[in-house]
Structures are given as structure tokens and as C-alpha cells.
C-alpha positions as CSV (number, residue, x, y, z in Angstrom):
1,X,5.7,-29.3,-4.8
2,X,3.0,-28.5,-6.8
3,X,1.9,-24.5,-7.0
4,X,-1.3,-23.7,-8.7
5,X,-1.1,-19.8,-10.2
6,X,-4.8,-18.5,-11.3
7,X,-4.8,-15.7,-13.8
8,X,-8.3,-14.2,-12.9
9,X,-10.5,-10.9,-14.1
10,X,-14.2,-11.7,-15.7
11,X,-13.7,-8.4,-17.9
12,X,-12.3,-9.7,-21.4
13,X,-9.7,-8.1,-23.1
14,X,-7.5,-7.5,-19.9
15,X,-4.2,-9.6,-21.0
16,X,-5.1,-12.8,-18.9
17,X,-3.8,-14.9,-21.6
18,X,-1.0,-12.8,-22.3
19,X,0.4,-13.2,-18.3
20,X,-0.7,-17.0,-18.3
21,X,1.1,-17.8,-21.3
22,X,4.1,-15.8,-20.7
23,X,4.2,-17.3,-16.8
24,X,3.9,-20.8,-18.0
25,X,7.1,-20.0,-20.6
26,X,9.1,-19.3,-17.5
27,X,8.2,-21.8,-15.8
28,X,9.0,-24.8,-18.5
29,X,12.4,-22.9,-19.0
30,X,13.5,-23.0,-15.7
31,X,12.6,-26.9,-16.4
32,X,9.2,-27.0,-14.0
33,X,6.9,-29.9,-14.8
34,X,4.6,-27.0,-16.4
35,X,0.6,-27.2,-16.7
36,X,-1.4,-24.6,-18.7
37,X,-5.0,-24.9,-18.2
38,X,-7.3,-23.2,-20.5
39,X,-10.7,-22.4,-19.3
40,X,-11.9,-19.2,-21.5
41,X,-13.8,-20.5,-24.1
42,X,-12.2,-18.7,-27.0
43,X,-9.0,-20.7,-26.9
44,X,-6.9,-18.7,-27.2
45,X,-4.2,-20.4,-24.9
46,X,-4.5,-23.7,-26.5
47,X,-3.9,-21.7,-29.5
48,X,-1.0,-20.1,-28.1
49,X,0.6,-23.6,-27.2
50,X,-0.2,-24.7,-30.5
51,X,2.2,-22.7,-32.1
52,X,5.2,-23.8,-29.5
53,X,8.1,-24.3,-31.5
54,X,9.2,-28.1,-30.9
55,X,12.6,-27.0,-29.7
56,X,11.3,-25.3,-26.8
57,X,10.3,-26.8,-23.3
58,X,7.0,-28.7,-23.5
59,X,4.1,-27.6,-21.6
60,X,1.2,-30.0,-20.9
61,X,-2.1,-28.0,-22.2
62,X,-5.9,-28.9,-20.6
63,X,-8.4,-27.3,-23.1
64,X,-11.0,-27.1,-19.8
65,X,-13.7,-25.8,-22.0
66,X,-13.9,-28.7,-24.7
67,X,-16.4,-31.4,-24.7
68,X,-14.4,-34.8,-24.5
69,X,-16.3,-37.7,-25.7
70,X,-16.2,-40.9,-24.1
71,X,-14.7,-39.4,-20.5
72,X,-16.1,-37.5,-17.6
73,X,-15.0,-33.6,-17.2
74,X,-12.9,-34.7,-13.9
75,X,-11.3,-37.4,-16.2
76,X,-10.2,-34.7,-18.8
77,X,-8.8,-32.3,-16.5
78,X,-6.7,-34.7,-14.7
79,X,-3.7,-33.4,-13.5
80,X,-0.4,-35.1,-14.7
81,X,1.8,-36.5,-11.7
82,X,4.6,-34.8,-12.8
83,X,3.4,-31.6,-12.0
84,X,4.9,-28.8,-10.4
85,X,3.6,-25.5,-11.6
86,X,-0.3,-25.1,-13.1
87,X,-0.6,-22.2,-14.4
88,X,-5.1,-21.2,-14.9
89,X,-6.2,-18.8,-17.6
90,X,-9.8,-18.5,-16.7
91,X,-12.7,-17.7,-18.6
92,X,-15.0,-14.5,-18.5
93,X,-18.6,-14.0,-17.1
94,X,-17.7,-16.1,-13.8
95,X,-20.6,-17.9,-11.7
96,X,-20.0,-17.7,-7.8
97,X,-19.7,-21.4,-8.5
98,X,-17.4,-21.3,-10.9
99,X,-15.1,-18.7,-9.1
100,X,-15.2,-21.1,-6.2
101,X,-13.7,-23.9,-8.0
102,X,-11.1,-21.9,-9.8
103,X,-9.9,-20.3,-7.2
104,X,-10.1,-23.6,-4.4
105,X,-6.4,-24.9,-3.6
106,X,-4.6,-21.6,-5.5
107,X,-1.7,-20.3,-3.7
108,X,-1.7,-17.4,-5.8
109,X,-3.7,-15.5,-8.0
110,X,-3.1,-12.7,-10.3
111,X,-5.7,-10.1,-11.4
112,X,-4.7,-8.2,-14.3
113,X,-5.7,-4.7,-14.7
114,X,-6.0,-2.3,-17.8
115,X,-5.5,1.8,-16.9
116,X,-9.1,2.5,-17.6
117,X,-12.4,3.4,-16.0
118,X,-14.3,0.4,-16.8
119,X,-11.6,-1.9,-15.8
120,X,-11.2,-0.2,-12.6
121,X,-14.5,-0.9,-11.7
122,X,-14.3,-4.5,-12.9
123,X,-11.5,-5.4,-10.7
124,X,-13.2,-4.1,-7.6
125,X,-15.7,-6.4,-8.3
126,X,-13.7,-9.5,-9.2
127,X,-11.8,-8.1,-5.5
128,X,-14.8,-8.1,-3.8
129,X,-16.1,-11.5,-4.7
130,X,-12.7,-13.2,-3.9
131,X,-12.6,-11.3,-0.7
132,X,-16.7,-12.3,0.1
133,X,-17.5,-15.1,-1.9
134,X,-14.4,-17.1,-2.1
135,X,-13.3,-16.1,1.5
136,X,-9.4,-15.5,0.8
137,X,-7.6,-12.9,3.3
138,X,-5.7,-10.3,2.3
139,X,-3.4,-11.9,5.1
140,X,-3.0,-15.1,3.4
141,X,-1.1,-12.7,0.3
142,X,-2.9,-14.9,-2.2
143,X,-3.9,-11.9,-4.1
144,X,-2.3,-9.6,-6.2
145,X,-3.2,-7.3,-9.1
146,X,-1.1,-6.9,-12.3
147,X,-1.2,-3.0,-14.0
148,X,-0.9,-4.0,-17.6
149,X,-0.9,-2.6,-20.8
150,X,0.5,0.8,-18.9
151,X,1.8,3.9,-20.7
152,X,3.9,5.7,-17.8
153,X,3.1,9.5,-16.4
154,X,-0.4,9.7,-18.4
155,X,-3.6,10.8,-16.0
156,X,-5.0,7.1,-16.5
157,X,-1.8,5.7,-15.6
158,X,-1.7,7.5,-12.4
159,X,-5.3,7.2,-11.5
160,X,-4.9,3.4,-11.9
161,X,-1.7,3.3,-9.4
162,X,-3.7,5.5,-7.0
163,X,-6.5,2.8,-7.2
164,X,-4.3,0.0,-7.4
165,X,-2.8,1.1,-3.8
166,X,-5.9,2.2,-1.8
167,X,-7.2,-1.3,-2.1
168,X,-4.2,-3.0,0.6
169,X,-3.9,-5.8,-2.2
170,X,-0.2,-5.9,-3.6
171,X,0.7,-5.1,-7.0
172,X,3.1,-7.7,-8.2
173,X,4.1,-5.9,-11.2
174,X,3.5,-3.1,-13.9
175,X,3.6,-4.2,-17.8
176,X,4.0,-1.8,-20.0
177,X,2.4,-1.2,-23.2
178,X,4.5,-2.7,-26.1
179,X,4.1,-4.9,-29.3
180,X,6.2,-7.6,-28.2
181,X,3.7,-8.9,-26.3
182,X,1.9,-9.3,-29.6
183,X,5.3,-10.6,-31.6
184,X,5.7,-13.2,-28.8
185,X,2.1,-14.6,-29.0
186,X,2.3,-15.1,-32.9
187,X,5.4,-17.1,-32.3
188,X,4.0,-19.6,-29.2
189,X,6.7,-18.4,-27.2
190,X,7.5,-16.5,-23.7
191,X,8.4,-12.6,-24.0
192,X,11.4,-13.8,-21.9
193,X,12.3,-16.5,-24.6
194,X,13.1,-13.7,-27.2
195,X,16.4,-13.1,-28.1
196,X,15.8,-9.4,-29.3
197,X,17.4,-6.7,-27.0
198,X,14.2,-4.7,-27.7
199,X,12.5,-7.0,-24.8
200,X,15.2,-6.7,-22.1
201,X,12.7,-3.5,-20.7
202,X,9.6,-6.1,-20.5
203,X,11.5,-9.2,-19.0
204,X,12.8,-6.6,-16.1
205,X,9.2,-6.1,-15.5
206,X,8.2,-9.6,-14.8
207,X,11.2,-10.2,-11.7
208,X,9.0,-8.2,-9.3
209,X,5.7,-10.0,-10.6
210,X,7.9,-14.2,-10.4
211,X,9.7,-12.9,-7.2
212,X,5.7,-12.6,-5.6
213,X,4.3,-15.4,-7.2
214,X,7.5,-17.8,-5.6
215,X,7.8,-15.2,-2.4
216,X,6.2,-18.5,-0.2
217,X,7.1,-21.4,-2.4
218,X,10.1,-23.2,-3.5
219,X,12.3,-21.0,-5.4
220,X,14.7,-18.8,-4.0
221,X,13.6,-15.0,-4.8
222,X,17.2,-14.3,-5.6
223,X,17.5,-17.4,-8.0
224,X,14.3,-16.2,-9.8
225,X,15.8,-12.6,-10.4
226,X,18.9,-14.3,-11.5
227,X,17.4,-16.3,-14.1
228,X,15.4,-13.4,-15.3
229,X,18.3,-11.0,-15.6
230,X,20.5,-14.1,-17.3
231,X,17.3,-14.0,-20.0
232,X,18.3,-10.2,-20.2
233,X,21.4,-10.4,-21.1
């Protein structure tokens, strides 16, 4: 069964790539016929992927955003048959059009948020058009919003939760604000792929985050939590 995840906020700089990479790593680990789909123009996915050790489960990558000569655009961003989990980093500035077609056929999508004022007001926006434009319910719990880049019991930190929960959209998970985030992209690998016991914190993060994205598909929630705890240890 194929599950299309789309990592979504028009704002740069809010850690889309960081959870799309990191949500494709689980996924080729736990041996998923794994799709990354790069559509932000700056790459930096395709980049990511790029520096994938050879050792480590392969992930198809669709650089969206390049010009492919000789072939249409549908042609390029065929989908491989063997797919089972497509994981969308999208690109800033969206069009209506362009959220439309990123969003059609999701079954979930993941709005990363930073603790700030402008990024606040981004995400109510980016909220608004899936709710308006797009016409997902909040019934369908398509939607979800990711606090990243969080440093616990500051003002910001708390005025983002109290935002985060007046808006009746889940929050799958809270990242914290750490370097291995950084350490993991330089390498091309997963944050739950690091052996280091100085990650066990952030992989505990991401079993609330894999348990929503799975809560209506094809995995156990219990199996996912296992696997992420076994990474742990």
C-alpha cells in the first residue's frame, strides 16, 4: 500500500527537509520501498541523498524541480511500482495551484513549525489554505503540525504550544533544538541511523510523530514504537 507523506510550510527555513529526510531514513530502514521527492528548488534533499552512504538502504530520489531534457514533467516524476512510502519535501512560495497538486492523494501531511512570531503567523496561513483551498477536514486527521527546533520552558516555547493547541489540528510531535540534526544531514543519514547515545533523546521524539503518520495505515503503532526504541538502544 502505497502512503504519500507531504512535508508542507511555504515559510523557508522551518526544517521541512530536515523531517523529510529523516522520515524517509525510517522508512528505507524498516525496509519500505522508499520515495523522496524533492520539490524546493534549492536541492537540498537531493543533496542530502547524495551523500547516502552505499551501505545504507537505498531510497529512490525525484529531483521535481529539474528540467529533464528529452521527457515530459509527468514522465520524470513517475512513480516507481515498487513503491510504498513517498515521502514530499515541498518547495516555498506555494501557488493555490501548486498546493493543490501537492497536497491531492496525501494521506498525511506534516506542517513543521519554528517557536517564533513570524512562523506562527505563517502556519496559520499555510492552515488556512489547506483547510479553504485544498478542502481537507480536520475530521479526515490528514493534518498535523510538527513544533521543531524547540527549546523547552522558554516564553516562545510556550506561546507556540498555546498556539499549536487552539487550532484543533494535532501536534504529532515536538523536536527539540540540537546539533545532531545538523551532524546527521552532513553525513546523508537518518538521526535514528546514528549509533551515538547522544541521539537516544531525539529518536524518542519521533515515536509520537511515526505512530500518527502510520495511526490509519499499515503498520502496527506498537511495531513502529518498537523499532524506534530498538534504534535507541
Amino acid at each position: 500500500m502505497v502512503r504519500k507523506i507531504v512535508v508542507l510550510n511555504p515559510k523557508g527555513g522551518s526544517g521541512k527537509t530536515t523531517i523529510a529526510t529523516n522520515l524517509a531514513a525510517y522508512y528505507a530502514s524498516l525496509g519500505q520501498y522508499t520515495v523522496l521527492m524533492d520539490y524546493d528548488s534549492q536541492g537540498s534533499s537531493t543533496r542530502w541523498l547524495s551523500k547516502r552512504p552505499d551501505e545504507l538502504p537505498e531510497i529512490h530520489g525525484v529531483a521535481t524541480y529539474k528540467s529533464h531534457a528529452g521527457m515530459t514533467r509527468s514522465f520524470a516524476m513517475r512513480m516507481p511500482v515498487e513503491a510504498e512510502r513517498v515521502v514530499v519535501d515541498s518547495s516555498a512560495a506555494l501557488s493555490k495551484h501548486e498546493l493543490l497538486e501537492l497536497t491531492r492523494g496525501a494521506d498525511k501531511i506534516l506542517i513543521p513549525v519554528l517557536p517564533s512570531d513570524i512562523d506562527i503567523h505563517a502556519a496559520t496561513r499555510v492552515i488556512a489554505d489547506l483547510l479553504l483551498t485544498a478542502k481537507i477536514s480536520r475530521r479526515d486527521n490528514r493534518i498535523a503540525v510538527v513544533a521543531n527546533r524547540v527549546k523547552p520552558n522558554t516564553l516562545v516555547f510556550r506561546a507556540l504550544m498555546k498556539f499549536l493547541n487552539s487550532l484543533d489540528i494535532p501536534v504529532a510531535a515536538v523536536l527539540r533544538d540540537t546539533q545532531n540534526y545538523i551532524r546527521s544531514a552532513a553525513k546523508g543519514v537518518g538521526i535514528h541511523e546514528m549509533t551515538e547515545k547522544r541521539v537516544a533523546k531525539d529518536v524518542g521524539q519521533w515515536i509520537p510523530l511515526v505512530t500518527w503518520l502510520e495511526s490509519d495505515g499499515s503498520f502496527n503503532s506498537e511495531i513502529v514504537e518498537r523499532t524506534l526504541i530498538a534504534s535507541i538502544r
